[in-house]
N, C-alpha and C positions, 0 to 999 in steps of 0.2 A: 596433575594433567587436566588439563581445560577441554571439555568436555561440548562439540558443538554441534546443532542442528541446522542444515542450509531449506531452504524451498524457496525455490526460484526456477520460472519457468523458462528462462534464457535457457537451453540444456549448453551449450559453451561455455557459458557463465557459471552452471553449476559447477561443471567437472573443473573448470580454472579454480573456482573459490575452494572446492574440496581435494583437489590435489593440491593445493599452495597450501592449507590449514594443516593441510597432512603431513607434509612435508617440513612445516614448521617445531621449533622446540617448543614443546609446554602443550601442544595440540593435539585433539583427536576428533575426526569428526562421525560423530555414532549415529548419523542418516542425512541422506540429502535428498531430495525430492525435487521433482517438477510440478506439485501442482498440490493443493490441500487435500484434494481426494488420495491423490498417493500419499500423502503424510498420514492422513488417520487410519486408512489403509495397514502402513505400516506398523504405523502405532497401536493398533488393536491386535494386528493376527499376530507379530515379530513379537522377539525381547529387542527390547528398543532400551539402552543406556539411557537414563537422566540426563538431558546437556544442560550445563552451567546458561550457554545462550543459544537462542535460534536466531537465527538471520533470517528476514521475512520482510521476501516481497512484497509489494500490496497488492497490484494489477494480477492477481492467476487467472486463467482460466478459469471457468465455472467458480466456486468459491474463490471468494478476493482475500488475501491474507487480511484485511481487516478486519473482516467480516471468520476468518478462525482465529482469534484473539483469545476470544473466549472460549473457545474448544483447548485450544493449547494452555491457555490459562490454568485450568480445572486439571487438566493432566497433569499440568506440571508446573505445581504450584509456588516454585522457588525457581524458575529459570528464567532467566533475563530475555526479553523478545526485544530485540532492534530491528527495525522498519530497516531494509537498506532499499533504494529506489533510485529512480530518477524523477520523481518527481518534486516540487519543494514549494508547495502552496501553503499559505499557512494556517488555513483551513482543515488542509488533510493532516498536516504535522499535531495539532489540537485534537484533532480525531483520531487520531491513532496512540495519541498519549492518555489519551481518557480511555480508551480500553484497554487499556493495562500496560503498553509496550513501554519499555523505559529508557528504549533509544529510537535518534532517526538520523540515519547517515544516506548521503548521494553516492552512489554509486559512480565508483572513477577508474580509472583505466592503471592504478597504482596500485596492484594487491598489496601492497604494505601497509595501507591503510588500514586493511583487516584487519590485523594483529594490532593495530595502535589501538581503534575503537572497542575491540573485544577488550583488553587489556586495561582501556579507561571504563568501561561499562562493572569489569569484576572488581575492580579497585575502588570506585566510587559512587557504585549502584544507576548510574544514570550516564548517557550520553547524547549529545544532540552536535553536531559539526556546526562551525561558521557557517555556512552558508544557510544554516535552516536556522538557528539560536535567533539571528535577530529579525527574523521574520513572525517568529513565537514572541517577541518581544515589542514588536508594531502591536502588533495581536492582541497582546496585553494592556496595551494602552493605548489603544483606539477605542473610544467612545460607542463606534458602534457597533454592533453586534454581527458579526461574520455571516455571511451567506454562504448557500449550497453551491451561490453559482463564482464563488474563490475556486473552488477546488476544479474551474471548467478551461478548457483554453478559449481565444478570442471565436472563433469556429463553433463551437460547441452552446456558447454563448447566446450567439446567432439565433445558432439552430431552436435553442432554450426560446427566444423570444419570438420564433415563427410559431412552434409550439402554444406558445400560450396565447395565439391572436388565432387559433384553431386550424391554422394551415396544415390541409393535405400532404404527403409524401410528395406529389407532382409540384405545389404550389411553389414547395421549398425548393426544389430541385433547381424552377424557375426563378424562382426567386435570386438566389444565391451562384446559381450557374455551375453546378454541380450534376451527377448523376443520382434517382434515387437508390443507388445500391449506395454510395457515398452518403448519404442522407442515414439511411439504415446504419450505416457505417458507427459515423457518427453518433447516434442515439444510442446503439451496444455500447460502447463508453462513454457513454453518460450518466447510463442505466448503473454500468457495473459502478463507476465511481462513486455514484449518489444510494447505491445498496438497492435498488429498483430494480422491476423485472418488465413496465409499459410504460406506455404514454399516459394512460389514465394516472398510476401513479408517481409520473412527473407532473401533471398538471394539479395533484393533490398538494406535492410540493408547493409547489407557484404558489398555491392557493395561501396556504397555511402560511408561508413566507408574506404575503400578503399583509393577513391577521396583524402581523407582530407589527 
């Protein structure tokens, strides 16, 4: 019996992925969570089974499943973590492999998927889907060295380069023709994605990007 861990903040998402795993042969799934604070949660006060895999978002609230790699890691040090997402930059795919995950699958509207990539991850320790493999493989051999701002959309981007020419909340707003609740918007995912909590420590970024 295959033994699995979900955390994903979709809660629609959760109960589909944990009722279809459940409901499958070979399956069990011994937690599912909304968010890394509910996982450790769980995981300290509960008896929590060992999962063979957890399925992990990146984007949570408050803690980013990235950023609990290595919490889950240390707990459970024989279980297989795959990144499942919608996101597929290949910045963040390299990042997420270097903290320990050994899979990174897109999220699709085909639950049968599940059961394929769990089933390729127990079988051959590792998995990554076409659509992310040869972007890890540009990656690879591209000569230059990845930036923080791979893992941004064009928007975010933007906003990165107002940022670093010292624009105000108002400036940007103007600039770009946005509101600055949008503006704020914006910078919470940038923050979360780039592992930062301000603007000073995005402009440290920049900086040290810079450097190299």
């Amino acid at each position: 019996m295959n033994k699995i861990g979900i955390i994903e903040d979709n809660i629609f998402l959760l109960k589909s992925f944990r009722d279809y795993l459940n409901s499958a042969e070979g399956m069990i799934v011994v937690f599912s969570c909304a968010s890394m604070e509910e996982a450790k949660e769980q995981i300290e006060t509960k008896y929590t089974q060992v999962p063979d895999i957890i399925l992990l978002d990146i984007f949570l609230p408050g803690e980013s499943g990235l950023e609990g790699i290595p919490y889950l890691k240390k707990k459970f040090s024989n279980t297989k973590i795959i990144m499942l997402t919608s996101y597929n930059e290949h910045a963040l795919i390299i990042k997420c492999l270097k903290q320990g995950a050994v899979g990174y699958a897109l999220k699709t509207a085909q639950l049968s998927n599940l059961i394929e990539l769990i089933n390729k991850t127990i079988r051959t320790g590792a998995f990554i889907d076409e659509m992310s493999i040869g972007k890890v493989i540009n990656n690879l051999q591209s000569k230059n060295e990845p930036s923080f701002k791979d893992l941004l959309t064009f928007r975010e981007k933007e906003i990165v380069s107002l940022v670093e020419k010292g624009f105000s909340y108002k400036q940007m707003s103007d600039q770009i023709f946005v509101t600055t609740y949008t503006i704020n918007y914006h910078l919470k995912n940038i923050y979360k994605k780039l592992g930062i909590h301000s603007k000073s420590e995005l402009l440290s970024k920049i900086m040290e990007e810079g450097k190299s």
